[in-house]
C-alpha positions as CSV (number, residue, x, y, z in Angstrom):
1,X,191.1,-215.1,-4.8
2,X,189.1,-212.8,-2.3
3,X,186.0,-213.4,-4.6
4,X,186.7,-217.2,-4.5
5,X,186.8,-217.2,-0.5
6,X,182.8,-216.6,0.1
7,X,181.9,-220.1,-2.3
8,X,184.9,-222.1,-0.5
9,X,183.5,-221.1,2.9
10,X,179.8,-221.8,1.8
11,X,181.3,-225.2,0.8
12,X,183.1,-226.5,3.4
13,X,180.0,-225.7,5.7
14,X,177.5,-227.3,3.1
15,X,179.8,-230.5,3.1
16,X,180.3,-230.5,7.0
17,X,176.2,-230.5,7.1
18,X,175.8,-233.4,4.3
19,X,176.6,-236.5,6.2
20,X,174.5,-235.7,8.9
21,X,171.0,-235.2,6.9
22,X,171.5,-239.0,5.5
23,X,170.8,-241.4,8.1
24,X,170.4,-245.4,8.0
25,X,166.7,-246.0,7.6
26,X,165.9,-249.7,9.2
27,X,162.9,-251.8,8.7
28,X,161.9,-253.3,12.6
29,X,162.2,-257.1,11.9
30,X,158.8,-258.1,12.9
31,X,158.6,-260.8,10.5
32,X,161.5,-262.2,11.5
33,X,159.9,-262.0,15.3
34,X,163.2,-259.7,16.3
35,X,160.8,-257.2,17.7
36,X,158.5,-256.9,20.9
37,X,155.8,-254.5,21.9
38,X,155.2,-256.1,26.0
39,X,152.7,-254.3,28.5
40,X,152.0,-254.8,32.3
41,X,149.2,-253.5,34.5
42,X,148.5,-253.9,37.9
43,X,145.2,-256.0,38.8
44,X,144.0,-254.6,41.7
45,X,147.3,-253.7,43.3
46,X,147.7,-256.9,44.0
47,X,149.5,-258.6,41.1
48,X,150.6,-257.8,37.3
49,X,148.6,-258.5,34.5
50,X,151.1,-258.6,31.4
51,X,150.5,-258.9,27.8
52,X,151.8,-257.8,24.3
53,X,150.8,-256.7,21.2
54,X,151.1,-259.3,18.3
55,X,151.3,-257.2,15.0
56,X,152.9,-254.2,14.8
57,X,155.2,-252.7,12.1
58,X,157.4,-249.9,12.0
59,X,160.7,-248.3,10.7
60,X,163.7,-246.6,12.2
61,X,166.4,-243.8,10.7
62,X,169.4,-243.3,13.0
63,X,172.9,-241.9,12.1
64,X,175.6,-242.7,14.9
65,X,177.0,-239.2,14.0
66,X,174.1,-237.6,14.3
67,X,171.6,-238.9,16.7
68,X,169.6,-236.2,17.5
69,X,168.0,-236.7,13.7
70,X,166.8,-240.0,15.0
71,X,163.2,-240.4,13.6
72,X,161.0,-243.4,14.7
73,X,157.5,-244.1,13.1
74,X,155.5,-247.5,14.7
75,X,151.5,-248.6,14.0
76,X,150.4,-250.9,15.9
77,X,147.1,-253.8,15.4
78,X,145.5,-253.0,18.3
79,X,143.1,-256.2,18.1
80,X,146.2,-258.0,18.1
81,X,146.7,-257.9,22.3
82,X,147.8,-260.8,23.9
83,X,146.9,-261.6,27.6
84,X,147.1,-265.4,26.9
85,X,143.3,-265.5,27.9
86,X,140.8,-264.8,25.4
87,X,137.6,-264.1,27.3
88,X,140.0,-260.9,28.7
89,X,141.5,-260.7,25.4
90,X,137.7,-260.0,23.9
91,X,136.7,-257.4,26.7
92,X,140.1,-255.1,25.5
93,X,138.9,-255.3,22.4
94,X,135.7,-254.2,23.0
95,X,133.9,-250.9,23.7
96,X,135.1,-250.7,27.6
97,X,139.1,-250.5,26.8
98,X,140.0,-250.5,23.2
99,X,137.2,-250.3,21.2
100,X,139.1,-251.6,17.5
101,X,136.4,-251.5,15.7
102,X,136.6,-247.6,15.8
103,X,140.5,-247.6,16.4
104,X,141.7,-250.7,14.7
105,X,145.6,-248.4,14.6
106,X,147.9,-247.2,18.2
107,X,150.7,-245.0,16.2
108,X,154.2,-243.6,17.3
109,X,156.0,-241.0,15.6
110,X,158.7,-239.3,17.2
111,X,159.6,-236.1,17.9
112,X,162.9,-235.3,19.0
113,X,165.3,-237.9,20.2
114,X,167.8,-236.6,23.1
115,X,171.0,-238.8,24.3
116,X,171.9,-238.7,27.9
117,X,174.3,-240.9,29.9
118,X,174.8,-244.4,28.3
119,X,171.1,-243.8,26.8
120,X,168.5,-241.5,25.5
121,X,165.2,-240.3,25.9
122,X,162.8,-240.3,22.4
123,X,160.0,-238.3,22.7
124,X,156.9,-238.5,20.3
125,X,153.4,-238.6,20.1
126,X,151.6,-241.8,20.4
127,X,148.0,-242.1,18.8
128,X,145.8,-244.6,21.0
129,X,142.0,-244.6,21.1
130,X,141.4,-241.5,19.0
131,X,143.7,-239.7,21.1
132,X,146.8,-237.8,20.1
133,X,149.0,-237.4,23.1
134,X,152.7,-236.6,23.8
135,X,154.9,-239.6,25.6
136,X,158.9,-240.1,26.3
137,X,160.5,-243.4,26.0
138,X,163.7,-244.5,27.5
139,X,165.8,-245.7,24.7
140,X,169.2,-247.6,25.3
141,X,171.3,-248.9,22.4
142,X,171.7,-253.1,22.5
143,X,174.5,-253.1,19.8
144,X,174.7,-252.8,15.5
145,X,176.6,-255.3,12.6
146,X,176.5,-257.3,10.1
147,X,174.0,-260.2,10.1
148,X,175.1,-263.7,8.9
149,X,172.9,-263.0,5.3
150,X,174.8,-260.0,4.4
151,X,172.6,-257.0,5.9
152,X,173.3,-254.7,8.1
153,X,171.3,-254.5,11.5
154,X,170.6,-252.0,15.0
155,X,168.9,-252.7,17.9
156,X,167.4,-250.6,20.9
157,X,165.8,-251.4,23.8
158,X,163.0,-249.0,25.7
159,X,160.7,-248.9,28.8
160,X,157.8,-246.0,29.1
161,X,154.5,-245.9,30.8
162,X,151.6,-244.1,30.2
163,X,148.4,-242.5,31.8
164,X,145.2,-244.6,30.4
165,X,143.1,-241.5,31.2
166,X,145.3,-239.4,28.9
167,X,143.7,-241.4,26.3
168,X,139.9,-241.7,27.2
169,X,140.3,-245.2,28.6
170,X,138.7,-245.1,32.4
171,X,136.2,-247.7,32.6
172,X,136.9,-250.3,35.5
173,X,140.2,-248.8,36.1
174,X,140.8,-248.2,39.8
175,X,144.1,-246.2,41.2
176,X,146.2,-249.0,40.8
177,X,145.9,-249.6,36.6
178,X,145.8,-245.2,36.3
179,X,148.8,-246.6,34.5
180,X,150.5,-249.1,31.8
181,X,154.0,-250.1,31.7
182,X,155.9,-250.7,28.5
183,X,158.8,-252.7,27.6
184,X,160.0,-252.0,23.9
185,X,162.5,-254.3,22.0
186,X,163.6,-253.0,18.0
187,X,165.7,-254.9,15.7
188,X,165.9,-253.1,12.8
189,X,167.6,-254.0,8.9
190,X,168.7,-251.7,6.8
191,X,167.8,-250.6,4.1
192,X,169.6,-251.1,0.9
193,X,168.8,-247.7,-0.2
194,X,169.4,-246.2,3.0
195,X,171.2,-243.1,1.5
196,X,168.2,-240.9,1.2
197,X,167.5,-237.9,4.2
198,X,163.7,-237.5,6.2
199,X,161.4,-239.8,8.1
200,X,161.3,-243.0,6.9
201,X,157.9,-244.5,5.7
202,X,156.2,-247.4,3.9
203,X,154.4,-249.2,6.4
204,X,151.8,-251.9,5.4
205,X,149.4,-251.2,8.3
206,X,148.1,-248.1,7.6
C-alpha cells in the first residue's frame, strides 16, 4: 500500500489540473453581425469623430472555472473603417493614417487575462501599422446559454484606448486625437469540439 500512495497522489493532482486545461473555444459571431469593433476620436477637441471597423474575425477560449486561461486571438480588415463619409474614409486608408496597402491586418492576441471586481482586465499585444505593442482591455461578462438553434453562446463587452504614436501614426494629429477610444462587443458560439486545450485558431483573415 505505501508503494501505491506516491501514483494515488500523482493522480488526484493530475485529475484536479485536467478540467482546467480544457476550455470552451467560441467562434465571435461576426457573420451573424453579433460582434462590434467601434472607435472614437476627438476632432479638434471640439467634438467626437466615431467610426467602426466592418470586417474583423476572431475566436475566444474561456473556462468559467478557470479564467485566468482565457486566450483571445482577433484580425482585423483594416480597409474596412467606417466613418460613414468616404472622402475621410479614403484618407485613413491611405499613407497618412493607415496605410492598408502595407498593413492590410490590425491583430489581438492576448496575453494574460486577470479578473477583478465584477470584471477583468485582458491584456495582449495588438499589431496595428507594423507595430507590435502591448494594450489592456476592460472586459466585463454580458451573460452565457443556450441559443434558440441548439448552440451554446458567451458574450463580453470591453472599452480600451490607445496611444496612436505607440504605433507610428502622427501625421495631422494634434494633442486632442494623441488618443483612440475603443468600445468592444464579442458574441461568441461554441464550438462543437470545444474539448481540446491551447489557443484557439482558424481564422479566415490571415
Amino acid at each position: 500500500m505505501n508503494r501505491m500512495a506516491p501514483m494515488l497522489m500523482l493522480c488526484y493532482f493530475w485529475a484536479l489540473a485536467v478540467p482546467s486545461a480544457f476550455a470552451s473555444d467560441y467562434v465571435i459571431d461576426t457573420e451573424g453581425g453579433h460582434a462590434f469593433i467601434q472607435f472614437r476620436i476627438s476632432h479638434l477637441g471640439y467634438s467626437w469623430l466615431s467610426g467602426r471597423f466592418n470586417r474583423f474575425e476572431g475566436t475566444f477560449s474561456y473556462d468559467e472555472k478557470a479564467p485566468s486561461a482565457a486566450a483571445v486571438e482577433v484580425v482585423i480588415e483594416t480597409a474596412s473603417i467606417d466613418t460613414n463619409h468616404a472622402e475621410r474614409d479614403k484618407h485613413l486608408r491611405g499613407e497618412d493614417y493607415l496605410d492598408v496597402e502595407r498593413f492590410p491586418r490590425a491583430r489581438f492576441v492576448s496575453t494574460a487575462y486577470r479578473e477583478h471586481g465584477e470584471g477583468a482586465r485582458l491584456a495582449g499585444e495588438l499589431t496595428l501599422h507594423g507595430v507590435t505593442h502591448p494594450i489592456e482591455i476592460e472586459v466585463k461578462p454580458v451573460g452565457a446559454g443556450m441559443d434558440p438553434w441548439g448552440g451554446y453562446r458567451q458574450g463580453f463587452e470591453g472599452t480600451t484606448r490607445i496611444t496612436l504614436a505607440d504605433f507610428g501614426i502622427t501625421k495631422f494629429l494634434g494633442e486632442a486625437a494623441r488618443e483612440m477610444e475603443f468600445s468592444l462587443g464579442i458574441e461568441g458560439i461554441r464550438r462543437q469540439d470545444d474539448r481540446k486545450p491551447g489557443r484557439p485558431g482558424g481564422l479566415r483573415l490571415q
